[in-house]
N, C-alpha and C positions, 0 to 999 in steps of 0.2 A: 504494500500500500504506500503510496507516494507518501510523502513532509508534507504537513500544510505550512507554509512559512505568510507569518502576514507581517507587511511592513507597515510601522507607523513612526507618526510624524513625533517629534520629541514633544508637545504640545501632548499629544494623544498620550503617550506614555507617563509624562507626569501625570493625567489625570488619570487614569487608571491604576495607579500609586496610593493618591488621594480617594478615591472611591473604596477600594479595598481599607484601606484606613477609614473612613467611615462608617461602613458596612461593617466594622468590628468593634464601634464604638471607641475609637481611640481620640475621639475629640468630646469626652462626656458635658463640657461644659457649653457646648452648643457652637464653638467658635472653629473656625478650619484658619490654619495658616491665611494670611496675607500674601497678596501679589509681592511683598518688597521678601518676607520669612521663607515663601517656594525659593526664592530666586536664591537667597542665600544657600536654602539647605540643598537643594539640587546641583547648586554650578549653573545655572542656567539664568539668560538673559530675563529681564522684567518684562518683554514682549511674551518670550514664551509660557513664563509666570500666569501670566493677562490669559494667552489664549487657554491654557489649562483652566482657568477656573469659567471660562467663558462656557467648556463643555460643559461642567460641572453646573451650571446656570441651564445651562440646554435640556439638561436633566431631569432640572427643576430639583435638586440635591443642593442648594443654598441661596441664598440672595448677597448682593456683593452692593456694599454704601461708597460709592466714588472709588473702587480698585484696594481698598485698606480693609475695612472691617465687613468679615464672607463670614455669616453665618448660616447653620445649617437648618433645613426645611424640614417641617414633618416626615417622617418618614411613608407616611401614608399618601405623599403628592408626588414620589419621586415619575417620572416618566418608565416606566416600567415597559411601554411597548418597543424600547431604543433593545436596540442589537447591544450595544455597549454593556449596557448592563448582564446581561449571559456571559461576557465575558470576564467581567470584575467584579461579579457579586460573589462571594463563597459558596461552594458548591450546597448546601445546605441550604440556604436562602434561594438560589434555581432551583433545587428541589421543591420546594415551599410554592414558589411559583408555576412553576411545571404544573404543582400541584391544584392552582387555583385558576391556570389557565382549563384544566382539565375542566372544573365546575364551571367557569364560563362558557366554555364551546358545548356542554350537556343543557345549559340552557338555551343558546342560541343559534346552533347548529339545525337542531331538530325543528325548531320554526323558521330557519331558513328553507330546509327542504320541503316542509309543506308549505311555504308562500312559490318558491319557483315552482313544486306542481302546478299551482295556478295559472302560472306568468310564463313558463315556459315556452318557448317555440320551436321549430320544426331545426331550425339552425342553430338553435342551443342545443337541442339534442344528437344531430351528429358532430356536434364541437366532443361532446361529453365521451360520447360514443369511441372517438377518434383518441383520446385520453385514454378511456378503457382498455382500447385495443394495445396503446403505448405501456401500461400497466401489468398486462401480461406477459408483455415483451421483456422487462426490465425485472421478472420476479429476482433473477439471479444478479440484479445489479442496484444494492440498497441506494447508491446515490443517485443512480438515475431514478429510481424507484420514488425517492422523497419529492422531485421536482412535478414529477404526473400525480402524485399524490395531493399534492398542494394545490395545483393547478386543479385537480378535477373538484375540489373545494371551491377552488375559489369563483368557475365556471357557473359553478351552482347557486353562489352566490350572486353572481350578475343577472343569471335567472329573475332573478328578485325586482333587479331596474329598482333596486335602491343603492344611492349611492355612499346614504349614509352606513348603511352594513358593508359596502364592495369596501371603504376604507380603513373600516373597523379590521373586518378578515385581513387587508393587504400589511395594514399595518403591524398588524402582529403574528406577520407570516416570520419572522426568526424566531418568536417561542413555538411558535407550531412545528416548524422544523424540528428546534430541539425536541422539541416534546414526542416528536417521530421517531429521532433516530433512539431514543428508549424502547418507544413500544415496538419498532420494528425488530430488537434486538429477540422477541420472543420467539420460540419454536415455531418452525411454519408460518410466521407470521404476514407474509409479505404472500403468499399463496391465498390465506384466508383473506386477507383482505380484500385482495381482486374479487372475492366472492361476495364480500360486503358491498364493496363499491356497484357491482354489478346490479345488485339484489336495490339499492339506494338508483339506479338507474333506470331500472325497470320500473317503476314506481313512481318515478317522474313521465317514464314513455305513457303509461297509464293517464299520468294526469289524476293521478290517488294521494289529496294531501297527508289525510291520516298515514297510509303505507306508506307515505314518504316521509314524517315523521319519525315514523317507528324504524324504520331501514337505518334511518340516522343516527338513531339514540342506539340500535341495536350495537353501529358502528364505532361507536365511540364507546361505549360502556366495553367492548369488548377489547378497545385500546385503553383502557385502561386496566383492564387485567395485565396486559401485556407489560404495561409501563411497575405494575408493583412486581411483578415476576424478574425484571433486572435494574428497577430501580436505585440500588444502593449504591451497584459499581457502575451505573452508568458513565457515557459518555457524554455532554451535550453537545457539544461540538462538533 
């Protein structure tokens, strides 16, 4: 299996420093370092200081008074749908989340699929179709496996012709991912699934909200068997 090597900008690295450092409570007193304190303790210029605490603001992980006094935000507003965070949160806290993206997509997944039963059209459904087929293809190839996986979601979601859910689903298509490559890690699991996905497509061809409700919930309850079965040593990455 190849390296994944990612490069980043020294900006991006200071703050992924400072995030793990929060996320562990090592600032109990509400305050993060200062643009002028990073620069000292890193070696590093006060532009790059700036753009580090800038992500950290993007985050919504603190508020910053004129460049000097950053302190840190409820932890209940941080931006949670950002990729970043999967990579700098401690593995136990992605777990947590993994964990509650789980309850979110069991609540809004399954009323996705029966709003596009509705909404459905003839061109959504060999879009879907054409996915399925790409699904079966890939059972022995889990990376390509996750990309038709997400896509035949997120298809389904467009179904909908809302767009406030197509942003919802895109945006927090990197927890979804992670959250895949767990449940795919289970036995069989990428076999059964083409059968889920199938059984959730047939149900749309129908134009059967309920059945296609239930196709969906079946689908995700059944990944999440998957996900507690390799849970602990997961990878999410």
């Amino acid at each position: 299996m190849p390296i994944k090597v990612q490069l980043r900008t020294l900006p991006t690295q200071v703050a992924g420093v400072l995030i793990r450092r929060i996320a562990t409570d090592a600032y109990p007193d509400g305050l993060v370092p200062s643009e002028l304190q990073i620069s000292m303790e890193f070696g590093v210029s006060r532009a790059v200081a700036r753009e580090a605490l800038k992500i950290l603001s993007s985050l919504d992980m603190v508020d910053i008074a004129q460049g000097r006094r950053v302190t840190l935000r409820p932890i209940a507003e941080w931006d949670y749908l950002s990729p970043l965070l999967i990579e700098w949160l401690p593995k136990p806290q992605v777990r947590e989340l993994l964990h509650e993206l789980r309850d979110a997509r069991l609540i809004l997944e399954p009323a996705i699929a029966a709003e596009a039963a509705v909404r459905v059209t003839g061109e959504d459904l060999e879009r879907l179709r054409g996915i399925l087929d790409a699904m079966a293809k890939h059972e022995d190839d889990p990376d390509g496996y996750l990309r038709v996986d997400l896509e035949f979601h997120m298809e389904i979601c467009r179904a909908t012709r809302n767009r406030i859910l197509d942003r919802f689903m895109y945006s927090s298509r990197w927890w979804q991912l992670a959250s895949r490559r767990v449940s795919n890690q289970a036995p069989h699991a990428l076999p059964i699934a083409t059968q889920q996905h199938r059984a959730v497509f047939e149900s749309l061809a129908a134009r059967d909200p309920r059945r296609a409700e239930d196709a969906m919930r079946v689908h995700l309850e059944a990944n999440l068997v998957g996900i507690m079965m390799v849970d602990e040593g997961a990878d999410f990455q």
